[in-house]
C-alpha positions, -999 to 999 in steps of 0.1 A, spaced: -543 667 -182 -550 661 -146 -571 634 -150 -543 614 -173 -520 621 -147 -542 610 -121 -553 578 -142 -511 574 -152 -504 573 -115 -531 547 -109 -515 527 -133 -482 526 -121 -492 517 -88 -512 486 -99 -484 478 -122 -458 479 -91 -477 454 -76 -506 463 -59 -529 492 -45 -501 523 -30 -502 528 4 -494 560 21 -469 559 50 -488 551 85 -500 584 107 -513 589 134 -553 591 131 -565 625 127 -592 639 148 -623 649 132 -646 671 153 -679 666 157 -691 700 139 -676 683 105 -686 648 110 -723 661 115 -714 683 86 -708 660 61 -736 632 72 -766 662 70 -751 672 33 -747 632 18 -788 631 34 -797 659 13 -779 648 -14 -792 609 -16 -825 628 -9 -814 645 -47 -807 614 -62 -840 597 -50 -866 628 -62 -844 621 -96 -853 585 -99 -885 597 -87 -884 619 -118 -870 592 -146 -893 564 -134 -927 588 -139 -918 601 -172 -913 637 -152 -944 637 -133 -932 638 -101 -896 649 -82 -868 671 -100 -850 668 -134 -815 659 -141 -805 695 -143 -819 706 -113 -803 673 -93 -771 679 -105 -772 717 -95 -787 709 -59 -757 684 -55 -731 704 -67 -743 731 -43 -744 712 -16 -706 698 -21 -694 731 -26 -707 742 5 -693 710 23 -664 706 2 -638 714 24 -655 691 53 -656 661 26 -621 664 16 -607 664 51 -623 637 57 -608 623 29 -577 626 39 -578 599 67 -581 575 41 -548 554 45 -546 537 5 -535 563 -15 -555 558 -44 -587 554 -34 -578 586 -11 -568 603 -43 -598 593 -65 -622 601 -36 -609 636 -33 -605 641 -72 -642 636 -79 -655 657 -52 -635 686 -62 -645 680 -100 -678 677 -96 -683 710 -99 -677 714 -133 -694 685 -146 -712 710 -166 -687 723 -185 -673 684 -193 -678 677 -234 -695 643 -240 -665 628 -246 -652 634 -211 -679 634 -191 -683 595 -202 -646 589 -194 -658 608 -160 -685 583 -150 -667 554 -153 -633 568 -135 -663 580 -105 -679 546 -111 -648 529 -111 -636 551 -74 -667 534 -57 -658 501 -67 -623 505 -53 -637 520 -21 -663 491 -17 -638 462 -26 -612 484 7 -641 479 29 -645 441 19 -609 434 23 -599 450 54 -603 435 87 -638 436 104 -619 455 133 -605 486 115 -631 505 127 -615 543 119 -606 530 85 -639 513 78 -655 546 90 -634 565 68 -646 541 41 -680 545 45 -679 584 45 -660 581 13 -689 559 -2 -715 586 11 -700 609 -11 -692 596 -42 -717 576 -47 -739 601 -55 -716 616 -77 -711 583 -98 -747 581 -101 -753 612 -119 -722 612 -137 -738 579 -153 -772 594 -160 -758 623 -174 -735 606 -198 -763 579 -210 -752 548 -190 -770 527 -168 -773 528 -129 -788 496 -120 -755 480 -115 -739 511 -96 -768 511 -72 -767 473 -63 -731 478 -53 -740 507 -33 -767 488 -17 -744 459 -9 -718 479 1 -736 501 29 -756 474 39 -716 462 47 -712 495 68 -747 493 87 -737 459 103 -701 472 109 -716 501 128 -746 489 147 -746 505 182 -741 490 216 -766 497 241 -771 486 281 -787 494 309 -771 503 342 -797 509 377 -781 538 395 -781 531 433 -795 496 431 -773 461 432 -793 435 430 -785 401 424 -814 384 400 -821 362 425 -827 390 449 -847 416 429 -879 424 446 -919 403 443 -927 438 425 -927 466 404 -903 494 417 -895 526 403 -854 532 395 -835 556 384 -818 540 350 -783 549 326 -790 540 291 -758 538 273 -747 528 229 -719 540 217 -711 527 181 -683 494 177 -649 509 178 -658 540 191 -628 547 212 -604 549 180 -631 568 158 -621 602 144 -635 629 170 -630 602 201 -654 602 220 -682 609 194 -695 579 188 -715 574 224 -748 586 237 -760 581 273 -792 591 287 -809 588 324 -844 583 329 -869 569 361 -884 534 345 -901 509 361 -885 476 359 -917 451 358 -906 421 377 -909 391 359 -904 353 368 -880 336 345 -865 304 348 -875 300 386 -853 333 392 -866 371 401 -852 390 370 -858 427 357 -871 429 322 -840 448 307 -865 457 272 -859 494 268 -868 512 239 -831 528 234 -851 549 206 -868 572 233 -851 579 262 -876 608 275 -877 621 240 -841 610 227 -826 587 202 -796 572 215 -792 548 184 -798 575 161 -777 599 180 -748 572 175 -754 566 137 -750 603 130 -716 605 143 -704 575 123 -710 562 90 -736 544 94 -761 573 97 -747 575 62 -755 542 50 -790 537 66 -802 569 51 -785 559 14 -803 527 18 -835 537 22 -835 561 -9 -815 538 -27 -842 512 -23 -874 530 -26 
């Protein structure tokens, strides 16, 4: 009954006109504890999906069966459930919020679905991803906090789609090349900003010294956006570190090689510190399972 009404409200809003949109509000704050929350439990959970595929591609030689996947995933939503569906709720277009939230909180009886419904099931979650990836597509490049939104929402349900598919006997192939396309989409949206800033030193490229020098050095990338991202500030990583800027002649001008590794700033990540705190951590991580 839920899911007719669900589907019957769908319907009407489509046949009004167009997708329904909920009033504007203000952007809610996610803190960091939750956003972390939710990108370590959509890892584990494409990390599922991939020993699965492991599993149907050798004949069950190597990874974990379909039961097993499904009940690893719905343990791991249940235990993030309530961090997923607020989340959810900063989705602005009401019913790809709606059908977002729906399938995460039935998931967890996907057991107890009869054949019959569990195929209806997998193409409603199939059909939920489509609507989230076609939002991301028509939205402006700039809507950072509702592209970031997006891309969470595709972190979660994807995975669901996907074994709601395998489990009712339909293909994936498709599913997955959508998902591939669509957080490739979010990876570019989200790729960090980095610079370097000398602490205590000015100089002018002309004026930098005929050698090597030791200086003490900001790192900084903070992800496109970041300052309207749930959990503002989150998004941004800075680290300090001595490095030696290495002189170099270029173009009949003194300039300092400005090449840092962003990915080890005395032992830390800055990019990868960045990409956890938004979607893209998400995407990169679904990507590479999703691929292999």
């Amino acid at each position: 009954m839920r899911r007719r009404m669900l589907s019957l409200v769908t319907a009407l809003a489509i046949a009004v006109g167009g997708v329904a949109v909920a009033p504007a509000r203000p952007a809610q704050a996610i803190d960091i504890a939750t956003i972390i929350k939710i990108y370590t439990t959509v890892k584990k959970i494409y990390g599922y999906w991939k020993d699965l595929k492991s599993f149907l591609d050798s004949g069950g030689s190597s990874g974990i069966s379909l039961a097993e996947a499904t009940e690893l995933i719905v343990s791991e939503i249940r235990q993030s459930r309530d961090a997923i569906i607020e989340q959810m709720t900063s989705i602005a277009t009401a019913d790809v919020r709606a059908c977002a939230t729906h399938h995460v909180i039935e998931f967890a009886d996907i057991e107890n679905f009869s054949p019959a419904i569990l195929q209806q099931w997998a193409q409603d979650a199939t059909s939920c991803v489509t609507r989230v990836a076609s939002l991301y597509t028509a939205l402006p490049s700039t809507s950072y906090a509702a592209l970031n939104d997006l891309g969470n929402a595709l972190g979660a349900v994807g995975p669901i789609a996907l074994i709601a598919r395998t489990r009712a006997g339909f293909n994936t192939g498709g599913l997955t090349d959508l998902l591939v396309q669509a957080f490739d989409r979010v990876r570019i949206t989200f790729t960090p900003n980095c610079s370097t800033t000398p602490i205590g030193y000015n100089y002018p490229d002309e004026q930098w010294p005929p050698y090597p020098i030791y200086i003490q050095t900001g790192y900084d990338c903070y992800a496109p956006g970041w300052t309207t991202l749930p959990g503002q500030p989150s998004a941004h990583a800075t680290g300090y570190a001595w490095w030696n800027t290495h002189v170099y002649l270029d173009q009949g001008c003194r300039c300092a090689s400005s090449h840092p590794n962003y990915s080890n700033i005395e032992g830390r990540n800055l990019i990868a510190e960045v990409d956890a705190l938004t979607s893209r951590g998400i995407a990169l991580d679904a990507l590479a399972k999703l691929r292999s």
